[in-house]
BATI-173781 format. One record per residue (C-alpha): residue in three letters; z, x, y. Coordinates in Angstrom, 1 decimal. Each point is the difference from the previous one (the first is absolute). Example, Ala and Ser with C-alpha at 12.3 -4.5 7.8 and 13.67 -1.06 7.14 Angstrom:
BEGIN
<pt><vexdo>ALA</vexdo><w>7.8</w><u>12.3</u><v>-4.5</v></pt>
<pt><vexdo>SER</vexdo><w>-0.7</w><u>1.4</u><v>3.4</v></pt>
//
This chain:
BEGIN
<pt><vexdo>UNK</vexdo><w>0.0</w><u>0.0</u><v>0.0</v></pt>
<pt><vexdo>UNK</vexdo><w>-1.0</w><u>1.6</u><v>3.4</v></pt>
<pt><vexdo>UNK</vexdo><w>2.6</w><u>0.0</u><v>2.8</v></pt>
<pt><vexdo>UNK</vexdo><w>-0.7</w><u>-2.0</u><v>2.9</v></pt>
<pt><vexdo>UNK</vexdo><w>-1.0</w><u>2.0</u><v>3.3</v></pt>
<pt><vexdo>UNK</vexdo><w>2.5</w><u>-1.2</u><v>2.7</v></pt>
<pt><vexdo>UNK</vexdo><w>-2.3</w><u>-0.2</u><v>3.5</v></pt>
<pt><vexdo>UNK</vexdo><w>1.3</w><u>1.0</u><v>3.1</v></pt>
<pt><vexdo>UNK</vexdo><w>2.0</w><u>-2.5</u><v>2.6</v></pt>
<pt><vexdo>UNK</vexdo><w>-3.9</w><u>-1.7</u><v>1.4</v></pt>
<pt><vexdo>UNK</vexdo><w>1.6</w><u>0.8</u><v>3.5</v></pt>
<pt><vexdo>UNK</vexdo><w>-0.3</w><u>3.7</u><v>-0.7</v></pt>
<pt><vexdo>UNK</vexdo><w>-4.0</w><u>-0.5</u><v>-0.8</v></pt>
<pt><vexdo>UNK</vexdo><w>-0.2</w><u>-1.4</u><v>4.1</v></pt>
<pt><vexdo>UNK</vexdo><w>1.6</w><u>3.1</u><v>1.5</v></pt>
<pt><vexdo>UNK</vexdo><w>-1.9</w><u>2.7</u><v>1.4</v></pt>
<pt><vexdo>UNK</vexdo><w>2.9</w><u>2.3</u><v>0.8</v></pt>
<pt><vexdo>UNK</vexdo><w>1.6</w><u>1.2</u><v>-3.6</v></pt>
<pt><vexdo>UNK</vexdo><w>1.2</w><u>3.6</u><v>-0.6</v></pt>
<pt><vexdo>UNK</vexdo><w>-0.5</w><u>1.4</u><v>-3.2</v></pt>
<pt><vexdo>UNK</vexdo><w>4.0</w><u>-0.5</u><v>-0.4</v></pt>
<pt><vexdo>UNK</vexdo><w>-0.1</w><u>-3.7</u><v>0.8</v></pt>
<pt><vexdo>UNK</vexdo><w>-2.4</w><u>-0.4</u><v>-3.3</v></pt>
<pt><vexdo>UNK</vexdo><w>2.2</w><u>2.6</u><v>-2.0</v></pt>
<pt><vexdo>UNK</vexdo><w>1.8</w><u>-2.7</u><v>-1.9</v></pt>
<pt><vexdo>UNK</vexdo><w>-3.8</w><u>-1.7</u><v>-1.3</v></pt>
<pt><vexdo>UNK</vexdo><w>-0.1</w><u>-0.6</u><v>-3.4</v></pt>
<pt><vexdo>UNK</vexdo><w>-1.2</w><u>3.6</u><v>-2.2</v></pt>
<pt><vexdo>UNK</vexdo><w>-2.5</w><u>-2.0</u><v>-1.6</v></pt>
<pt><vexdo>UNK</vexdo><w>-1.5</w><u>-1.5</u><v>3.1</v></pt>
<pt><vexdo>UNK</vexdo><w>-3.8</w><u>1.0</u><v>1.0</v></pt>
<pt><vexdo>UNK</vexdo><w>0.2</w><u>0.6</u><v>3.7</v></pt>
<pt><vexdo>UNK</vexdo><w>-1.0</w><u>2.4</u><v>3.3</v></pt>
<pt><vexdo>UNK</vexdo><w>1.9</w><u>-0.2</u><v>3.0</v></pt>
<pt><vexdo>UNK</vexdo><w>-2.7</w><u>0.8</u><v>2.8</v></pt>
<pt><vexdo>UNK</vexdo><w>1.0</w><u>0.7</u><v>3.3</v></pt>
<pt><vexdo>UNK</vexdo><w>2.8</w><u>-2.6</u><v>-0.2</v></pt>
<pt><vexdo>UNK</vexdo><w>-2.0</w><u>-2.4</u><v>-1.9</v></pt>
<pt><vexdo>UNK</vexdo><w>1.2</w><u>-1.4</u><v>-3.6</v></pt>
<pt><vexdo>UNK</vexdo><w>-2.4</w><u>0.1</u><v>-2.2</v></pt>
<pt><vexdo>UNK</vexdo><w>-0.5</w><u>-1.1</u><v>-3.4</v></pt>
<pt><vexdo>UNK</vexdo><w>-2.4</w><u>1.6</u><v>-2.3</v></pt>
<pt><vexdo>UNK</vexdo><w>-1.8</w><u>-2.1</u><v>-3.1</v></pt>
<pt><vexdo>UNK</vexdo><w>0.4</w><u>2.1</u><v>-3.4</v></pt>
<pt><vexdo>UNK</vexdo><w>-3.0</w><u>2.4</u><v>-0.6</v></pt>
<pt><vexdo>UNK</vexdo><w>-2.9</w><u>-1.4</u><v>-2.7</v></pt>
<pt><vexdo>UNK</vexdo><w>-0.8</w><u>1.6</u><v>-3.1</v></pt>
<pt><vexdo>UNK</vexdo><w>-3.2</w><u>2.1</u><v>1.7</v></pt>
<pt><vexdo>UNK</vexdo><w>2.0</w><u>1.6</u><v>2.6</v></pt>
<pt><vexdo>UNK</vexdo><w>3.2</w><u>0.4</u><v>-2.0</v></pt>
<pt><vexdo>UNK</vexdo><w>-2.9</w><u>2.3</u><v>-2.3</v></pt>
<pt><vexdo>UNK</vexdo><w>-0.9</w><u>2.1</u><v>3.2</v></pt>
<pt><vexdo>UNK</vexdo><w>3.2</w><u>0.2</u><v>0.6</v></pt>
<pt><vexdo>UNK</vexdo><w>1.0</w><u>1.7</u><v>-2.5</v></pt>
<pt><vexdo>UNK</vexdo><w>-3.0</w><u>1.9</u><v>-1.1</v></pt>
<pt><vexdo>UNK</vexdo><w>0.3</w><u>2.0</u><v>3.5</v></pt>
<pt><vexdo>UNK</vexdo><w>3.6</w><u>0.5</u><v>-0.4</v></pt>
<pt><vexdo>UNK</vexdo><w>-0.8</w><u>1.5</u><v>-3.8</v></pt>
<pt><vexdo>UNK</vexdo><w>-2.8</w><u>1.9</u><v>1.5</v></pt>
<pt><vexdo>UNK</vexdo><w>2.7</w><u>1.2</u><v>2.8</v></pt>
<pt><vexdo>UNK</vexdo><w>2.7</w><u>1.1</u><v>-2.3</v></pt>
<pt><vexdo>UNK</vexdo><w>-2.3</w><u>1.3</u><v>-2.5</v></pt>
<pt><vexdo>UNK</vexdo><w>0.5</w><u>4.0</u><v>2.0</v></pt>
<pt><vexdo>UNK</vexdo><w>3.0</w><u>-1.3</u><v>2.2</v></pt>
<pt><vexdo>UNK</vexdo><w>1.9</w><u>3.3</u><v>1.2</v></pt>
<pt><vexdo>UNK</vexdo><w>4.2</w><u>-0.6</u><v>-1.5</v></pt>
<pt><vexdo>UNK</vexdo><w>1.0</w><u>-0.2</u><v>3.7</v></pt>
<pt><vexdo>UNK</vexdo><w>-1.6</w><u>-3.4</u><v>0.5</v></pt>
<pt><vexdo>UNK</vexdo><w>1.0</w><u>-4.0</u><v>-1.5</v></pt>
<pt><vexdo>UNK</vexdo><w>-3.2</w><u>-2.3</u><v>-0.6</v></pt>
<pt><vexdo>UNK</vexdo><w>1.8</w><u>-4.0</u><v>0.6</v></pt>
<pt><vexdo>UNK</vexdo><w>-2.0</w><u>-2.8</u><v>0.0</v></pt>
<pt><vexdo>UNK</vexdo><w>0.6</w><u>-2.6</u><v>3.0</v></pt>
<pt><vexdo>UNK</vexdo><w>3.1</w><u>2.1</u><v>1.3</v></pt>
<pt><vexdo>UNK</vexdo><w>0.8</w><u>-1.2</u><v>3.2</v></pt>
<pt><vexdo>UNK</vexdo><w>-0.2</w><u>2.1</u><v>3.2</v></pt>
<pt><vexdo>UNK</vexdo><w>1.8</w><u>0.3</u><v>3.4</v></pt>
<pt><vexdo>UNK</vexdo><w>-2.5</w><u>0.3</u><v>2.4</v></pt>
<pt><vexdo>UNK</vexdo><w>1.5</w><u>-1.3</u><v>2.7</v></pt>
<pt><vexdo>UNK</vexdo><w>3.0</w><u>-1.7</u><v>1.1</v></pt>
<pt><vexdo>UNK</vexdo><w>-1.7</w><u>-3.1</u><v>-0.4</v></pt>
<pt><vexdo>UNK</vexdo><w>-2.8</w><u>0.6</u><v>-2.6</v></pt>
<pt><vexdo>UNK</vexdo><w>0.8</w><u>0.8</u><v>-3.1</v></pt>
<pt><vexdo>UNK</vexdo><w>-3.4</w><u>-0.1</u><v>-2.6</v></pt>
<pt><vexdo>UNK</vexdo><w>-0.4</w><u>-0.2</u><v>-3.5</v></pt>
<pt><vexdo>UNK</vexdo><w>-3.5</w><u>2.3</u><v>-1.6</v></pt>
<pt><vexdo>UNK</vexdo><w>-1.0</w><u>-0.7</u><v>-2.9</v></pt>
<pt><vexdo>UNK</vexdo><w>0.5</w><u>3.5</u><v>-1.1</v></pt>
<pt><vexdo>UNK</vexdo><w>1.9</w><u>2.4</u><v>1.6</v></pt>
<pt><vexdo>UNK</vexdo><w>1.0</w><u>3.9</u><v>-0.4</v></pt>
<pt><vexdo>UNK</vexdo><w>3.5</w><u>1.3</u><v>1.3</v></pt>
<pt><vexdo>UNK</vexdo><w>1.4</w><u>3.3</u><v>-0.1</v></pt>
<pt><vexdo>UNK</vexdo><w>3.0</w><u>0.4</u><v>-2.6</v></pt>
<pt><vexdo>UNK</vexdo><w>2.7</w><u>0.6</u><v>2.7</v></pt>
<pt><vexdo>UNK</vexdo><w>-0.6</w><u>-3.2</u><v>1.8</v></pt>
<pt><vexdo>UNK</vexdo><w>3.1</w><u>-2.4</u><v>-0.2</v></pt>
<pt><vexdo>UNK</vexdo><w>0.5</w><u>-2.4</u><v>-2.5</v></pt>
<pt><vexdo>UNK</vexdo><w>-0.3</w><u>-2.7</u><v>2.0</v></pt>
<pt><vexdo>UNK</vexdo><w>-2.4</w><u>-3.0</u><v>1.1</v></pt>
<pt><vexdo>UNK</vexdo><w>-1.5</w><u>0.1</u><v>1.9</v></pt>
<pt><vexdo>UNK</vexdo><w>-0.8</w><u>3.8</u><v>0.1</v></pt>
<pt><vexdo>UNK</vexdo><w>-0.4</w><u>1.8</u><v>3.3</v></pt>
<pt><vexdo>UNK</vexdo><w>-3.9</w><u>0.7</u><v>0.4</v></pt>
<pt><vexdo>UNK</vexdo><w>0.9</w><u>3.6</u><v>0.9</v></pt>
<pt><vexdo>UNK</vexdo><w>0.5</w><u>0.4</u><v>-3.4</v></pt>
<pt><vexdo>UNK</vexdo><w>-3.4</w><u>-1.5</u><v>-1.2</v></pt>
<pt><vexdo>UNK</vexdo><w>-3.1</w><u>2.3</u><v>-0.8</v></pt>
<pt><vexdo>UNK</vexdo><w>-2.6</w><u>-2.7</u><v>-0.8</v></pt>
<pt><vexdo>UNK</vexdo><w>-0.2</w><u>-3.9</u><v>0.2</v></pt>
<pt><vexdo>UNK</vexdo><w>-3.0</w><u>-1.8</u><v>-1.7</v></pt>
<pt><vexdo>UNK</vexdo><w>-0.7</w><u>-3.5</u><v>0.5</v></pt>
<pt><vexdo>UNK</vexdo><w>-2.3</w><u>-2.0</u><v>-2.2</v></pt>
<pt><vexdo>UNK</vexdo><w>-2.1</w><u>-2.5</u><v>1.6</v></pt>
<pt><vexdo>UNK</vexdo><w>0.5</w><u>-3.7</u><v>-0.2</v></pt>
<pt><vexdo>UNK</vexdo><w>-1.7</w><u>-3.1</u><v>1.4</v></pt>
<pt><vexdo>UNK</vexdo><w>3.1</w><u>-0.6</u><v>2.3</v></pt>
<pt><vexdo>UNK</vexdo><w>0.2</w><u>3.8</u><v>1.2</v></pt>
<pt><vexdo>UNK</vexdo><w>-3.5</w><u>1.2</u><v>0.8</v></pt>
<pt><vexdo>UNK</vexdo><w>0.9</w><u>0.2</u><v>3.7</v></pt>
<pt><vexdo>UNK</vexdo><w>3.5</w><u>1.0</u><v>0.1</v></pt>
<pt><vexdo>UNK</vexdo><w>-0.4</w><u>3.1</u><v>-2.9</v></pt>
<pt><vexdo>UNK</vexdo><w>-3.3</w><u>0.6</u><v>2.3</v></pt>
<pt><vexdo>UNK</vexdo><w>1.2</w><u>-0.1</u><v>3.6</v></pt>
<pt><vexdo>UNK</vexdo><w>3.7</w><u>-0.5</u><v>0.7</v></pt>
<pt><vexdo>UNK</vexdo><w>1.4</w><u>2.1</u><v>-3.4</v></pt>
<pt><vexdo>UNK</vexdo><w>-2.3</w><u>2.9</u><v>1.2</v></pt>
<pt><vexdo>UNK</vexdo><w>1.9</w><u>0.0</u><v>3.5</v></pt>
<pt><vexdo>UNK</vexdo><w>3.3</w><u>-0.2</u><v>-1.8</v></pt>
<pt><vexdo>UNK</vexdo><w>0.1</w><u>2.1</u><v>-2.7</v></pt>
<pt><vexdo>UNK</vexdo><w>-1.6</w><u>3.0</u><v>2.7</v></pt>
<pt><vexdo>UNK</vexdo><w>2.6</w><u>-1.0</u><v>3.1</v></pt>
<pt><vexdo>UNK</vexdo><w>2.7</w><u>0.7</u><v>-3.2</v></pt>
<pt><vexdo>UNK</vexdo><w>-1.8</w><u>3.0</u><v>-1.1</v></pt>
<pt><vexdo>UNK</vexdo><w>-0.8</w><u>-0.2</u><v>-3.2</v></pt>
<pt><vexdo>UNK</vexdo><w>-2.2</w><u>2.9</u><v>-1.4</v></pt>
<pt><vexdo>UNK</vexdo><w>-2.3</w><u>-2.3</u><v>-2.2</v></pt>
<pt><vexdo>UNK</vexdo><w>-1.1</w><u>-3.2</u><v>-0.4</v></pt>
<pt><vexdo>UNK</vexdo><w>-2.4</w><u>-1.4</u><v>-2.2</v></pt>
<pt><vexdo>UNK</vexdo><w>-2.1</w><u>-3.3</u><v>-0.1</v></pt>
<pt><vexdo>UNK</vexdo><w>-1.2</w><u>-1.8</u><v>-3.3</v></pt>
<pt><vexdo>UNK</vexdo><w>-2.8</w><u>-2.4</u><v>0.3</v></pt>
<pt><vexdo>UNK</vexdo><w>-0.3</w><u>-2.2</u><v>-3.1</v></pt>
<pt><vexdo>UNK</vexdo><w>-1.8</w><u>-2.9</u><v>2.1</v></pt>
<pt><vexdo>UNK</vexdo><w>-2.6</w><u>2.2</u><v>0.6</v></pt>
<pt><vexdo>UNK</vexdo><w>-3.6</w><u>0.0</u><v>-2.1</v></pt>
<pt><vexdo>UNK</vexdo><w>1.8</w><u>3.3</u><v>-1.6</v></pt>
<pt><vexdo>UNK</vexdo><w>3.5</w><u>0.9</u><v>0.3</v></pt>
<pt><vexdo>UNK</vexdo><w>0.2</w><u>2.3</u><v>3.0</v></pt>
<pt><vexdo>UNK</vexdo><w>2.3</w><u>2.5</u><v>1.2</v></pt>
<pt><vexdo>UNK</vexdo><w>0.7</w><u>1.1</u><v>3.5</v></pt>
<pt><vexdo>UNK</vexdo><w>1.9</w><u>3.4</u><v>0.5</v></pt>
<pt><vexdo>UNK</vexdo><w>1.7</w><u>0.0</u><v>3.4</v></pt>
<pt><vexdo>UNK</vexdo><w>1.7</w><u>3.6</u><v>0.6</v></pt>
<pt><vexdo>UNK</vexdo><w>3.1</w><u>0.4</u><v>3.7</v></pt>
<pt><vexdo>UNK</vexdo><w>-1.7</w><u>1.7</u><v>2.5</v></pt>
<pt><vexdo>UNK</vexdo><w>2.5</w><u>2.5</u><v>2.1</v></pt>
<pt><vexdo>UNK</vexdo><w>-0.3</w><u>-2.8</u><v>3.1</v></pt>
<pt><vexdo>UNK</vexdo><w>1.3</w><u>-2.4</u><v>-2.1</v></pt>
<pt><vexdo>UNK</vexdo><w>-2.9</w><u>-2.3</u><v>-1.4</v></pt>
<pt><vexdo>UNK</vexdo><w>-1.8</w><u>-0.4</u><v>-3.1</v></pt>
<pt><vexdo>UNK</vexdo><w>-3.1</w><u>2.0</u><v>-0.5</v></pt>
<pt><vexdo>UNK</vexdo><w>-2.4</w><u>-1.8</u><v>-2.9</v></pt>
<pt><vexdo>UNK</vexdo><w>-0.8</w><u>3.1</u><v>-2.5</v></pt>
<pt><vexdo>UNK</vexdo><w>-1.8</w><u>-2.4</u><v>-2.6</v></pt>
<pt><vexdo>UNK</vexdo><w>-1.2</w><u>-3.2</u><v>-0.8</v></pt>
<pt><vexdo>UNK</vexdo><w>-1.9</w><u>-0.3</u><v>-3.6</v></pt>
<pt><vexdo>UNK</vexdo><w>-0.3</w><u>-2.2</u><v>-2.9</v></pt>
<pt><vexdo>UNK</vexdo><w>-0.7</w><u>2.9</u><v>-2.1</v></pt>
<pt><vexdo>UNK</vexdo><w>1.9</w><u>2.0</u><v>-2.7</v></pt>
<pt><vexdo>UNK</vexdo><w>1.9</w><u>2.4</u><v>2.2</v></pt>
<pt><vexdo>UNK</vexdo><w>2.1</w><u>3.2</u><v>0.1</v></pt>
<pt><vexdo>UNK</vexdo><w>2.3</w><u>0.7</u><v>3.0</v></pt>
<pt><vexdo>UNK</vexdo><w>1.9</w><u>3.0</u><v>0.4</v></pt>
<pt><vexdo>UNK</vexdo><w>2.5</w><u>-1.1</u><v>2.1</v></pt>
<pt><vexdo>UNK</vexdo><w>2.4</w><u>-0.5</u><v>0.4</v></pt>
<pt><vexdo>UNK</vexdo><w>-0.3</w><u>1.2</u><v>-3.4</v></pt>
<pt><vexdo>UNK</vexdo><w>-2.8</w><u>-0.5</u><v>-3.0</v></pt>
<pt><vexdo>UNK</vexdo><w>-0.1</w><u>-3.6</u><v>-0.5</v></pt>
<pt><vexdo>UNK</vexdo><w>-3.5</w><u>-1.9</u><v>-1.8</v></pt>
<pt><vexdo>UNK</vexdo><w>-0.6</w><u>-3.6</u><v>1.3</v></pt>
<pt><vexdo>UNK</vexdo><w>-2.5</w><u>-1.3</u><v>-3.2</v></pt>
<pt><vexdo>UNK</vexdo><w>-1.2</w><u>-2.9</u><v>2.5</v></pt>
<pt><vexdo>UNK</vexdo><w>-3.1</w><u>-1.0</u><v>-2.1</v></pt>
<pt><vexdo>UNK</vexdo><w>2.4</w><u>-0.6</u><v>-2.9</v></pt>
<pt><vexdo>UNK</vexdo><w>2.5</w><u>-2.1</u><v>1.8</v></pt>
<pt><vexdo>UNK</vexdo><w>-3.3</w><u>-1.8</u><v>1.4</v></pt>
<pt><vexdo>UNK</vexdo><w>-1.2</w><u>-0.7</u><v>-3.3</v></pt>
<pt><vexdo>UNK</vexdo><w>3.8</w><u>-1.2</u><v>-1.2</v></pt>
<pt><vexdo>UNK</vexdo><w>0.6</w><u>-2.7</u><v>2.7</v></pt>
<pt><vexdo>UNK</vexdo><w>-3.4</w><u>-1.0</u><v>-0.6</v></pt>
<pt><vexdo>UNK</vexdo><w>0.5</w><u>-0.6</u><v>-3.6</v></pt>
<pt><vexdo>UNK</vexdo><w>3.4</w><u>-1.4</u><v>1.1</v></pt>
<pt><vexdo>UNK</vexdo><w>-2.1</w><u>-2.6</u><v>2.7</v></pt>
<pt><vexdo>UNK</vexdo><w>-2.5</w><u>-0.7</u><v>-3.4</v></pt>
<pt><vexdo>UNK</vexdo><w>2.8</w><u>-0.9</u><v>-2.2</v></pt>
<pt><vexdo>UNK</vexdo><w>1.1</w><u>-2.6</u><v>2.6</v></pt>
<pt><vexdo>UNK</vexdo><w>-3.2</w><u>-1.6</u><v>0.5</v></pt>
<pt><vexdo>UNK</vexdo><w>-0.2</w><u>0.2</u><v>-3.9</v></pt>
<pt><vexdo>UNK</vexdo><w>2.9</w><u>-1.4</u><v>-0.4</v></pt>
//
């Protein structure tokens, strides 16, 4: 029997001023983001993007140095009042055990793309993650014709410079050796969309 998911007080989904400590006491198995104030409540992810998801964290691991955790949806502090949830996520070991986890500790965030977040992963997560200064993050397309991948890289200045985009079998070398076998995971959600329509 699965445990029902207590939702939040419905007044706390109107506000537009909430601290990451104000949502603190949420339920742990609650899918949310709080975005510059802003409550917001995330659908669970489908079986296609739950694949990506963790194919790229696999591929990621796969050479990861000891000095560095791969979590999958591990919440980050980016700001007082934004705290975000990517899909995957790559910490060093000596952050503290705690959630959500400073983003000063956080090497790479990858978000897989979903029909609800095409413009926020795009546009307002690119502005976020770089203002926090994360090293790394990545973009998984599997609406796209192929599943894509877009590298962004942190300039010195501060914002993201794009170092690839490619729905190719790549090799990256950093911020280590990691393969991304796009075609594969192209051909696997599209067996995974046949078997529906099949079905």
């Amino acid at each position: 029997m699965t445990a029902a998911i207590l939702l939040p007080d419905p007044h706390l989904l109107e506000r537009r001023d909430l601290t990451v400590e104000d949502v603190a006491g949420l339920p742990e198995d609650l899918r949310y983001e709080l975005i510059d104030g802003r409550l917001v409540l995330t659908p669970h992810a489908k079986p296609t993007h739950q694949m990506i998801s963790k194919n790229v964290g696999f591929a990621i691991d796969q050479h990861c140095p000891e000095e560095f955790v791969l979590n999958i949806e591990q919440a980050i502090l980016v700001a007082p009042r934004t705290e975000l949830r990517p899909d995957v996520v790559v910490l060093s070991e000596d952050a503290p055990d705690t959630s959500p986890v400073p983003a000063g500790d956080i090497l790479i965030v990858v978000e897989v793309i979903s029909p609800s977040s095409q413009r926020f992963d795009r546009e307002d997560k690119l502005k976020l993650y770089s203002d926090a200064g994360i090293p790394f993050y990545w973009i998984l397309d599997p609406l796209a014709e192929r599943v894509t991948f877009t590298q962004f890289v942190l300039h010195e200045a501060g914002f993201y410079r794009q170092l690839r985009h490619t729905d190719d079998l790549v090799t990256i070398e950093e911020p280590w050796t990691i393969t991304l076998d796009l075609p594969a995971w192209t051909r696997k959600r599209d067996r995974l969309r046949s078997a529906r329509r099949s079905g």
